[in-house]
C-alpha positions as a printed NumPy array, in Angstrom:
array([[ 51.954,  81.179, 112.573],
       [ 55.487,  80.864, 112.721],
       [ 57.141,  79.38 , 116.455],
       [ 59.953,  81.285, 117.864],
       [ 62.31 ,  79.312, 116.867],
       [ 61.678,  79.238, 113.219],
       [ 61.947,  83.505, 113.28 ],
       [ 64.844,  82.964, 115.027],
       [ 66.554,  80.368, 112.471],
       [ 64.763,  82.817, 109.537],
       [ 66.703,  85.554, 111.111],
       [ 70.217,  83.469, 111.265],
       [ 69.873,  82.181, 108.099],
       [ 68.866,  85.908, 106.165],
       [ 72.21 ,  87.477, 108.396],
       [ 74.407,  84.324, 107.078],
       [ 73.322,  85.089, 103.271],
       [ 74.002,  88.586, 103.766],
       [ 77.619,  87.756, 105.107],
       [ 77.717,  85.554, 102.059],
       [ 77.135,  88.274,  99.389],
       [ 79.485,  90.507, 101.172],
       [ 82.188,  88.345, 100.675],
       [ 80.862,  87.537,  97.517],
       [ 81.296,  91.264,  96.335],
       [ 84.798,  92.143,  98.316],
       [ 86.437,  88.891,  96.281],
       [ 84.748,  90.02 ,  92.825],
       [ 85.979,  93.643,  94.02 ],
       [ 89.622,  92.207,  94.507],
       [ 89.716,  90.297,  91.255],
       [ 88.653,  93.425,  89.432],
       [ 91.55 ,  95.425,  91.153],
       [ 93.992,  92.618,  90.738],
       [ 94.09 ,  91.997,  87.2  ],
       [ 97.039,  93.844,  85.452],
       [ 96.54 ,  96.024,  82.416],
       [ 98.334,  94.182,  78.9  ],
       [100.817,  96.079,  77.982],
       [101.283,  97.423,  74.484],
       [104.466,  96.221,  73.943],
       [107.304,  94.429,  75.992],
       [109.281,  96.462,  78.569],
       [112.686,  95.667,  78.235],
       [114.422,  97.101,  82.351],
       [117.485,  98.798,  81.52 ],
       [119.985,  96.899,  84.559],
       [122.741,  98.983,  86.342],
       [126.079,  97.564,  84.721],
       [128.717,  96.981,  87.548],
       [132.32 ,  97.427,  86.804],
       [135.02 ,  95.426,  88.93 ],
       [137.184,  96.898,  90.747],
       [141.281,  95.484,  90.682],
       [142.043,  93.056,  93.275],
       [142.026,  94.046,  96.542],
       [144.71 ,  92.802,  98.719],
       [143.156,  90.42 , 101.591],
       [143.374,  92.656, 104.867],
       [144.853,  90.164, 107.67 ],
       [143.578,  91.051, 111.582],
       [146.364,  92.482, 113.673],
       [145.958,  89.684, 116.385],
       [149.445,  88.927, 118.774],
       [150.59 ,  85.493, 118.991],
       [149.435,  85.284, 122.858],
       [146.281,  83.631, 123.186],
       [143.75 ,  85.428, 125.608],
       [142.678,  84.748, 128.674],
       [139.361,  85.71 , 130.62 ],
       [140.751,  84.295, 133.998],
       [144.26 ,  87.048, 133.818],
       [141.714,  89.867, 133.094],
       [141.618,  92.197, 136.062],
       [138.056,  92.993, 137.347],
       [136.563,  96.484, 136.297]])
C-alpha cells in the first residue's frame, strides 16, 4: 500500500528517533555521573605555609662596557 518513498521516509524518520533516544540516554547517563555526592560536613584544605627567605642581594650580569658588534665577529 505504501509507495517507496513513504518506506523510505518511515525508515529515516524510525533511524532519526533512535539517534534521538541515544542521545537522550548518554546526557541522562552524564547528569547521573556528574552530580557530586553532599558532603557530611565542610572540608576545611590544610594550605602549605611558606616561610620567606632574608633578602637576597640583586645579582647584576657581568656585561663589559664595550658594546657588541655582529659585523667585527669573525666567520666560523
Amino acid at each position: 500500500m505504501h509507495t517507496p518513498l513513504l518506506t523510505y521516509l518511515l525508515q529515516i524518520i524510525k533511524r532519526q528517533r533512535f539517534f534521538i533516544l541515544l542521545l537522550l540516554a548518554q546526557l541522562a547517563n552524564i547528569f547521573v555521573h556528574s552530580r557530586l555526592s553532599a558532603a557530611d560536613k565542610p572540608v576545611f584544605k590544610r594550605f602549605n605555609q611558606f616561610q620567606v627567605d632574608d633578602k637576597l642581594p640583586i645579582l647584576a650580569a657581568d656585561i663589559g662596557p664595550e658594546s657588541l658588534d655582529f659585523e667585527q665577529l669573525e666567520p666560523v
